[in-house]
C-alpha positions as CSV (number, residue, x, y, z in Angstrom):
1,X,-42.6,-9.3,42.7
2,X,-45.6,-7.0,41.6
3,X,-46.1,-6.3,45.6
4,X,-42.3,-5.3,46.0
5,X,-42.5,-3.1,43.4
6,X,-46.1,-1.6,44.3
7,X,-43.8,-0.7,48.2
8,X,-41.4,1.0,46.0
9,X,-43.6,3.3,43.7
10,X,-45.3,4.0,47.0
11,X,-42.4,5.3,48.8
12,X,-41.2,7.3,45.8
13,X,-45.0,9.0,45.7
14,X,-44.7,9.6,49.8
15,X,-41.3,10.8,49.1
16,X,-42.6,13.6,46.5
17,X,-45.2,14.4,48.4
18,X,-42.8,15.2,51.4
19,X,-40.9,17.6,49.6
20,X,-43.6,19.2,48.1
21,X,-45.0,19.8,51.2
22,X,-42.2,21.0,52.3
23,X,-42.1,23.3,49.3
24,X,-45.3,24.9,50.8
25,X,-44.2,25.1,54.0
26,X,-46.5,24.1,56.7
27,X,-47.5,20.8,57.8
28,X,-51.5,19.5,56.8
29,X,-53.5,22.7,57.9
30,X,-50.6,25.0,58.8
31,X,-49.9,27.9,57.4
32,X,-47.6,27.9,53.9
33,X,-43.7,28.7,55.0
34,X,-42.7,32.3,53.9
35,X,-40.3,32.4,50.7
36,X,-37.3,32.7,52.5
37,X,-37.9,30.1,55.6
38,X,-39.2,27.7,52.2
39,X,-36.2,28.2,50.5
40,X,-34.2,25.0,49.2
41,X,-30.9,27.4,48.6
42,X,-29.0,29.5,49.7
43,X,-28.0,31.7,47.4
44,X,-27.4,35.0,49.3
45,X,-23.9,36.5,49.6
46,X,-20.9,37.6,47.5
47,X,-20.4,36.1,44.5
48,X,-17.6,36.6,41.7
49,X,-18.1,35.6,37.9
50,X,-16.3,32.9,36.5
51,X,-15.8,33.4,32.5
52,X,-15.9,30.1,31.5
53,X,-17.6,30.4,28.3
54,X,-17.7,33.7,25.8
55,X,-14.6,35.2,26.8
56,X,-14.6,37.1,23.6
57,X,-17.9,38.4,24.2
58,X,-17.6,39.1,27.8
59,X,-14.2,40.9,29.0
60,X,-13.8,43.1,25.7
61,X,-16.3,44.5,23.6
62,X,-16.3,42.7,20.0
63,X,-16.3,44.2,16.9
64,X,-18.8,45.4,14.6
65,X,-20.6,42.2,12.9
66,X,-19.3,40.2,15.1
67,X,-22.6,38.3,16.3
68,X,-21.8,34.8,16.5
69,X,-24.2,32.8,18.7
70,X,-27.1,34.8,18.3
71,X,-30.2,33.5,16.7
72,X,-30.7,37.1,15.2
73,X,-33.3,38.3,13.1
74,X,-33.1,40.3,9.9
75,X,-34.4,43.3,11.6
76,X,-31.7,42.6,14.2
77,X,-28.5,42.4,12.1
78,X,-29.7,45.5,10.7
79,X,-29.8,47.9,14.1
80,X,-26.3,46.2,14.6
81,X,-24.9,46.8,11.9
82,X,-25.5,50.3,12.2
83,X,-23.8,50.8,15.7
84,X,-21.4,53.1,16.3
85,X,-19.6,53.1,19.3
86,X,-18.4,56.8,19.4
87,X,-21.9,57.8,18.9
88,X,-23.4,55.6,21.6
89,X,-21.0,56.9,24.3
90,X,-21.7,60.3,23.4
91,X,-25.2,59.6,23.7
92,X,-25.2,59.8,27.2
93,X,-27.2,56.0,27.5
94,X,-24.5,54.1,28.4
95,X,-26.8,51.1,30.5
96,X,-28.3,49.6,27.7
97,X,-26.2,46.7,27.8
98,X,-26.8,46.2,32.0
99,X,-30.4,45.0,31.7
100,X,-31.5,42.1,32.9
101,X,-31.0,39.9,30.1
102,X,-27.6,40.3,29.8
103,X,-26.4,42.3,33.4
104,X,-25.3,38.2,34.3
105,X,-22.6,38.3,31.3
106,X,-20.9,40.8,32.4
107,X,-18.0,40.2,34.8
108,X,-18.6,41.6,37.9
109,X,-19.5,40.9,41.5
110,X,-23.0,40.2,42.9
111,X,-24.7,40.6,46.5
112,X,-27.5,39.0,46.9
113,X,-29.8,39.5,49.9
114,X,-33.3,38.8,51.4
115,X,-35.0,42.2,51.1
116,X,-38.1,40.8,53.5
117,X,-39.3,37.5,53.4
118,X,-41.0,37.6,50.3
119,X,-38.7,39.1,48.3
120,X,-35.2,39.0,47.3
121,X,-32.5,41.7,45.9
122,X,-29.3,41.4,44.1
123,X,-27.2,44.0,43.0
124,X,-24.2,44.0,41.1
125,X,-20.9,46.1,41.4
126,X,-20.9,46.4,37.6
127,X,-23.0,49.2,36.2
128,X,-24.6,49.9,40.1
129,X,-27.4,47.7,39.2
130,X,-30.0,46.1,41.2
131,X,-32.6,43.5,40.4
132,X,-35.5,42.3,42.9
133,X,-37.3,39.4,42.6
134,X,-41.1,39.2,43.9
135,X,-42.1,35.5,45.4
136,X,-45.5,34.4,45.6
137,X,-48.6,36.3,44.3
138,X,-47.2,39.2,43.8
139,X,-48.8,41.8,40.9
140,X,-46.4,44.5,38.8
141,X,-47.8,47.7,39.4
142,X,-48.1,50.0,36.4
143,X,-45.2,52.1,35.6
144,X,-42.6,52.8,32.8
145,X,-40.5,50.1,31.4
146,X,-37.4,49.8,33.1
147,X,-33.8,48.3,32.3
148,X,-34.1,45.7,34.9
149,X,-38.2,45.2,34.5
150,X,-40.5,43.5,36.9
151,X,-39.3,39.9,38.4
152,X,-41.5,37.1,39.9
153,X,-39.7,33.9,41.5
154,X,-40.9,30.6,42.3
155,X,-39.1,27.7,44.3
156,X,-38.9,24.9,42.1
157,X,-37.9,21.6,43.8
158,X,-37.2,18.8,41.5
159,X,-37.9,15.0,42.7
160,X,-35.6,13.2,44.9
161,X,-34.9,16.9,45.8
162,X,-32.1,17.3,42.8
163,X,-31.7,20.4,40.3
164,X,-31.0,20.7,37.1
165,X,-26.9,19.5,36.5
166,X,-27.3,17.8,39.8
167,X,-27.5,20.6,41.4
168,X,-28.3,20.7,45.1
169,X,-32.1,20.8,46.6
170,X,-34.4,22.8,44.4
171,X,-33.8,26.1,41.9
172,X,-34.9,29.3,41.4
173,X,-37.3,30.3,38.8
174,X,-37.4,33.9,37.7
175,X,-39.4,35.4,35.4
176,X,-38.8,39.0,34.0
177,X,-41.2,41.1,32.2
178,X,-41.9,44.6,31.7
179,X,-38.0,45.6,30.2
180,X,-37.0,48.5,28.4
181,X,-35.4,47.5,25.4
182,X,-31.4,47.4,25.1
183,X,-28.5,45.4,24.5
184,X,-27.2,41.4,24.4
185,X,-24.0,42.3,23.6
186,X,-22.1,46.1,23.9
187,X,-21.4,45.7,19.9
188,X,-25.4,46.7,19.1
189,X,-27.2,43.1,19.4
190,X,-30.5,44.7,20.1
191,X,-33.5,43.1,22.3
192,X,-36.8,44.6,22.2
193,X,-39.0,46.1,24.9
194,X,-41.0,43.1,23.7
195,X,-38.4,40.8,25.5
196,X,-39.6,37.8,28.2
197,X,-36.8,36.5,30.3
198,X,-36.8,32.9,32.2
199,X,-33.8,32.2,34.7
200,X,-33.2,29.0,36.3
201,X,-30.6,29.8,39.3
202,X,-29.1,26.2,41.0
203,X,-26.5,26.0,43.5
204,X,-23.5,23.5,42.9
205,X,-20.7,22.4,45.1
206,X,-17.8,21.4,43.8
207,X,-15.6,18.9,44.9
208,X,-13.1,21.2,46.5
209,X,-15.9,22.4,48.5
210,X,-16.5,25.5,46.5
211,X,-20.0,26.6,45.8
212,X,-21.2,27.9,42.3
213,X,-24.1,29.6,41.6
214,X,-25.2,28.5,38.3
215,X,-27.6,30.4,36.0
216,X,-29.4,29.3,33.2
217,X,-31.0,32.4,31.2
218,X,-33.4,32.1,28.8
219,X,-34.0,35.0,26.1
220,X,-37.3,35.4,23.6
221,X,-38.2,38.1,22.0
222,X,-40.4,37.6,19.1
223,X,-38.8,41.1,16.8
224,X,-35.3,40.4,17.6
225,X,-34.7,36.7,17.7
226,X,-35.6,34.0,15.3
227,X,-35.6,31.7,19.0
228,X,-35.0,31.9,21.8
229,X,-31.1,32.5,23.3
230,X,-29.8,30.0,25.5
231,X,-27.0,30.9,27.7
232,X,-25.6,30.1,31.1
233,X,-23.5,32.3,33.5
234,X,-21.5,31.2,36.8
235,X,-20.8,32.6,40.1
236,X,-18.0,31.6,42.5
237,X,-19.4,32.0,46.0
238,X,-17.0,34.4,48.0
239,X,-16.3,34.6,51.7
240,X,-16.6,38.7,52.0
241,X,-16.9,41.7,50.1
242,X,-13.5,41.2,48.8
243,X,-13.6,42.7,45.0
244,X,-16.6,44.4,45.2
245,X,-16.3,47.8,43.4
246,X,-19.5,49.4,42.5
247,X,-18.7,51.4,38.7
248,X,-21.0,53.1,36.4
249,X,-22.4,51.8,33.2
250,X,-20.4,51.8,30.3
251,X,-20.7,51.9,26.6
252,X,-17.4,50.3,25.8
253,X,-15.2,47.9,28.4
């Protein structure tokens, strides 16, 4: 018995070790696979959102006070309570709710696309945004804080090759830093320039042979929020550009 189940803990290891390796690419000695050959997904294309979750929050802009959800600090409640929508949309910043932790909430289309094989871009039709994400060792260079900040993304491939949610082959881990401060919701929920991001992005197929994209975002920001905000966004994977209408930024929907 103990030798039948040393032959099974030895093919799980061997297993792991496989995928890692091919995580890295090459073979022993050969050079590590580029990002994109590496890649356990495929998540380039069209995609649409699917508002399973928020709705309130996400296709009309909710009142003032209204911040249910939101592990908001003192400090926090107190900048929102305070917004005015007239006066933001005459201020002339009407992006500040397009950043990167929130541009995934609002409905809209994405394209995503291999910029070079180390890096990836997605852009969204809503607001005219685009994000890029930086694989391997790739350093920020100094420079203003920006709404969409500085990205770095990493292949994570879990064992027996499964996601999180049973999700197929691997995910994407991104990283955002770097951000100018703005908006979780359009109603004044404020994050700080002070903000880190995590997203976890895993490709699911459903059982009518539609893919989803799955994103699992991951908000701290030490002034704003009293822990971190968990939230989750999904894509439908189109067949075209069907839908895709590039608009402007916003202040109210």
């Amino acid at each position: 018995m103990r030798y039948r189940i040393s032959l099974v803990l030895f093919g799980l290891l061997m297993a792991q070790a496989g995928l890692q390796a091919q995580g890295r690419g090459g073979g022993r000695g050969g050079p590590p696979m580029a990002p994109k050959a590496a890649a356990p997904i495929d998540i380039t294309g069209y995609w649409v959102s699917v508002v399973t979750e928020d709705w309130r929050y996400r296709m009309v802009t909710p009142g003032p006070g209204d911040y249910q959800g939101v592990p908001m600090t003192q400090a926090a409640v107190k900048i929102a309570d305070a917004w005015d929508p007239a006066k933001e949309e005459a201020s002339g910043d009407l992006c500040k709710s397009y950043g990167a932790p929130t541009i995934l909430r609002v409905p809209e289309h994405l394209h995503i696309t291999w910029q070079d094989d180390q890096t990836m871009k997605m852009e969204t039709d809503a607001g005219k945004q685009t994000r890029v994400f930086h694989f391997g060792d790739w350093k920020a260079p100094e420079g203003p804080r920006t709404l969409q900040g500085d990205s770095v993304a990493a292949w994570e491939i879990q064992g027996g090759g499964r996601g999180r949610g049973g999700a197929a082959n691997g995910s994407m881990k991104v990283t955002t830093t770097n951000l100018k401060a703005g908006f979780l919701r359009k109603n004044g929920v404020p994050y700080s320039e002070n903000t880190n991001l995590t997203e976890y992005y895993d490709l699911v197929k459903e059982r009518n042979g539609d893919q989803l994209l799955v994103v699992t975002i991951v908000v701290t920001d030490p002034m704003y929020l009293r822990e971190s905000f968990i939230i989750s966004s999904h894509f439908k994977k189109l067949p075209d550009d069907t839908g895709w209408n590039p608009t402007a930024c916003s202040a109210k929907w």
